[in-house]
C-alpha positions in Angstrom: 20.4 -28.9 -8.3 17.7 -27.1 -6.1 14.6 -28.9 -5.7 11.5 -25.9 -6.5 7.8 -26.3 -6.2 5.9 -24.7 -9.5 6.3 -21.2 -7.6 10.5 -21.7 -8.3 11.2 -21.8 -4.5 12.7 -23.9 -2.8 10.2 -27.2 -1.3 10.0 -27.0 2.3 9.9 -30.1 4.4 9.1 -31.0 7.9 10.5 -34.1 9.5 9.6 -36.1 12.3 11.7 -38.7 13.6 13.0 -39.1 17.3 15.8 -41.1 16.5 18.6 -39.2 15.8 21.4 -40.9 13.5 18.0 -41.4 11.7 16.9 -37.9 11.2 20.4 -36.5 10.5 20.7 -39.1 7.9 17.2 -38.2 5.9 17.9 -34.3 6.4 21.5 -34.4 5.0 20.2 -36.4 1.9 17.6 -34.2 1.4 19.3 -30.7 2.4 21.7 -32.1 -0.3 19.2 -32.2 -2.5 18.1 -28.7 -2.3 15.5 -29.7 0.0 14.5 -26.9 2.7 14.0 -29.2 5.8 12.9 -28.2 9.5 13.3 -31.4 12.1 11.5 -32.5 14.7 11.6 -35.4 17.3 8.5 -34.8 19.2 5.0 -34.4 18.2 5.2 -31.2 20.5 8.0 -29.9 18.5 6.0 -30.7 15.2 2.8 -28.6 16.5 5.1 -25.7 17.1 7.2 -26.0 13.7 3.7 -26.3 11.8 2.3 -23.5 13.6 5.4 -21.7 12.6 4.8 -22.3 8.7 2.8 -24.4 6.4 5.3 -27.6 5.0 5.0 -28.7 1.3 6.0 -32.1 2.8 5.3 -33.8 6.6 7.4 -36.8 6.5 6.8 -38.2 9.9 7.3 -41.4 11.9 4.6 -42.8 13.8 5.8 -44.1 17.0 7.0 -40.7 18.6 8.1 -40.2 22.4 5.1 -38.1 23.5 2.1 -39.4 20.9 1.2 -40.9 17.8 2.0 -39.9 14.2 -1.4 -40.3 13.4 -2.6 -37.8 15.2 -0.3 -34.8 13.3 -1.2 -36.4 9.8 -4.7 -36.2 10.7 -4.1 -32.5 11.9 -2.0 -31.4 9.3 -4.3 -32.8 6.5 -7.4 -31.0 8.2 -5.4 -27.9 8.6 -3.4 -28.0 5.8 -4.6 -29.9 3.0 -2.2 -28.8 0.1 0.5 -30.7 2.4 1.8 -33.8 0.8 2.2 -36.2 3.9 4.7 -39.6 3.7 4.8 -41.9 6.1 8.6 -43.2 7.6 8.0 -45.8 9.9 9.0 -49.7 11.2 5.2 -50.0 12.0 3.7 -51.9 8.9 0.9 -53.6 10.9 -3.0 -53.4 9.4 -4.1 -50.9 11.6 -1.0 -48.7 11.5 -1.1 -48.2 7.7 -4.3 -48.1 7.4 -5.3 -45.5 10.3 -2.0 -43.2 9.0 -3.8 -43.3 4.7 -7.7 -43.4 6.4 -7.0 -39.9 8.1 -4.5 -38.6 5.4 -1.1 -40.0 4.6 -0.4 -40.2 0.4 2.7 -42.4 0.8 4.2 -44.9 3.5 7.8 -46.2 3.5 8.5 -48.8 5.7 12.7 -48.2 7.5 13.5 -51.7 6.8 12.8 -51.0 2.9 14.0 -47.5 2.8 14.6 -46.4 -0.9 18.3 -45.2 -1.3 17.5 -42.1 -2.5 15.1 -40.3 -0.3 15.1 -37.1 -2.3 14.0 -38.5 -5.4 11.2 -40.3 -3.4 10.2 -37.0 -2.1 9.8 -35.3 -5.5 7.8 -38.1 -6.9 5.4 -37.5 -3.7 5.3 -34.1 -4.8 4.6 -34.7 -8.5 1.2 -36.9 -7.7 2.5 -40.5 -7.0 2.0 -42.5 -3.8 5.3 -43.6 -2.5 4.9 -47.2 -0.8 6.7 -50.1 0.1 6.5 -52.9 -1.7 5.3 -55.2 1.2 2.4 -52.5 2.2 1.5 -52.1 -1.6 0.8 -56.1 -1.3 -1.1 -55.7 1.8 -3.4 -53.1 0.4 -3.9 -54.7 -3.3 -5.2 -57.8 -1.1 -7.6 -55.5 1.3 -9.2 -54.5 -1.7 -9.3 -57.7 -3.5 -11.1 -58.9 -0.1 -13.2 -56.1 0.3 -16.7 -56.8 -0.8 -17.8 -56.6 -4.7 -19.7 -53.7 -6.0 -23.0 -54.4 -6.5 -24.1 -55.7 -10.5 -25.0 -53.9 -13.3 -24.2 -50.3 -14.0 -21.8 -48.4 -11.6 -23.5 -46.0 -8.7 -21.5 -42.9 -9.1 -23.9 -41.5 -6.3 -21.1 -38.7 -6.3 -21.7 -37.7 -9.6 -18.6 -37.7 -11.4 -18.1 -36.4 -14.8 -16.6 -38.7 -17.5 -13.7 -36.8 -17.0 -13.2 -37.0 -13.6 -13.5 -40.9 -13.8 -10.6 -40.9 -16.3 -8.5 -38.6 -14.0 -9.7 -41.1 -10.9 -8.1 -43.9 -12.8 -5.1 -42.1 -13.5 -4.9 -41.4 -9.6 -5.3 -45.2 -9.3 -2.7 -46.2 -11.4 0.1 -43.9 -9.4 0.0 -41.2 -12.4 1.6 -38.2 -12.0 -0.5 -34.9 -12.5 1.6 -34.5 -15.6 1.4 -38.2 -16.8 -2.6 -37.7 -16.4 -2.6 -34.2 -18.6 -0.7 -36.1 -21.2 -2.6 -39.3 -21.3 -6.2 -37.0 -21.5 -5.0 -34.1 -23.5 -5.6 -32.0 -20.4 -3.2 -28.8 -19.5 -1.3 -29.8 -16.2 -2.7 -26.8 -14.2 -5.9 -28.2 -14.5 -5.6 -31.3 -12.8 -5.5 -30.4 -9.8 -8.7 -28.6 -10.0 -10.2 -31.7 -11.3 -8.7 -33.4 -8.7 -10.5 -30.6 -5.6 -13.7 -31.7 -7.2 -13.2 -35.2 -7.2 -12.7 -35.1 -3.4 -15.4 -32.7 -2.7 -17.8 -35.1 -4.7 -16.6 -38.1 -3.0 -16.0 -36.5 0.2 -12.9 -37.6 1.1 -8.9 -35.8 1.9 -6.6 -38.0 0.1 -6.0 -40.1 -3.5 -6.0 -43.5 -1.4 -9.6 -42.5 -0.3 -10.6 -41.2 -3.4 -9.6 -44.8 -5.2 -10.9 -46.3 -2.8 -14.6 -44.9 -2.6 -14.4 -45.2 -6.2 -13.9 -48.7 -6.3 -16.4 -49.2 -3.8 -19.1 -47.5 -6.1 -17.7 -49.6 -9.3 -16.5 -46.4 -11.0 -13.3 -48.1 -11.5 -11.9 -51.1 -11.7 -7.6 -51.7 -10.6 
């Protein structure tokens, strides 16, 4: 079975990873899947393949041979910010997870957790969720438990959401699907991700982590 974006073709994939038995590995499960995948091992090679044609998916590591996977999620989101972006790496230190979401990433997978099947991964990325290790899901659930309280009575919502948009903003929290949120609010799938545009225009930020999390810093929601 071929995997297809809403346009029926194929979903084309860029990935990153200098280690080779590593690579081959994730493109044969995907290709296998239907996948259309272009490789890289360099974050030279990435540049050129991106300049060559915009991805519907960058998984890249982070730890490459001439730079820092941070650095192409940050200029793939900016330049391309349809893109999903996942993150493959061993790094799961504070500042590596949290630099790679801050500046873009919607999913980070840790290679000493890998899921089994990669290609199913992939199209839940695709669908809305936020693919993400257990151990990282942890780490962030207790950065926002320690982060500081809103402040007391009614919620800011300085961005002025609409009702609407709040209810979508908690569906985002909760790792809904676009579909899974239309369904819930009676909404038609296609306009979700309209909603979704103006949510991050409001809120000014790139990606769902930074939407939920300026949202729980203004007491819109609560996880």
């Amino acid at each position: 079975m071929t995997d297809q974006g809403e346009t029926g073709e194929a979903i084309t994939i860029l990935l990153v990873e200098d280690d080779a038995p590593t690579c081959w590995r994730l493109q044969d499960a995907l290709v296998k899947a239907g996948y259309e995948v272009r490789t890289a091992g360099t974050l030279g090679e990435a540049r050129i393949a991106l300049a060559a044609g915009t991805p519907r998916v960058l998984l890249t590591d982070l730890r490459l041979p001439d730079g820092h996977g941070v650095e192409l999620i940050r200029e793939t989101r900016r330049r391309f910010p349809d893109t999903e972006i996942m993150v493959i790496s061993a790094l799961g230190d504070e500042e590596s997870v949290i630099s790679a979401i801050t500046v873009g990433a919607t999913g980070y997978l840790l290679k000493d957790a890998f899921p089994t099947d990669i290609a199913t991964t992939v199209r839940d990325l695709v669908a809305g969720h936020s693919p993400i290790s257990a151990s990282i899901a942890r780490f962030i659930v207790r950065r926002t438990q320690n982060s500081a309280e809103p402040p007391p009575g009614p919620a800011l919502n300085t961005a002025k959401l609409t009702p609407r948009e709040i209810d979508i903003l908690w569906g985002i929290a909760k790792g809904f699907s676009y579909a899974e949120i239309a369904g819930h609010l009676g909404l038609s799938r296609q306009t979700v991700p309209g909603h979704i545009k103006n949510i991050y225009r409001k809120l000014e930020v790139h990606t769902r982590s930074e939407a939920v999390f300026e949202a729980v810093q203004q007491g819109l929601i609560k996880l």
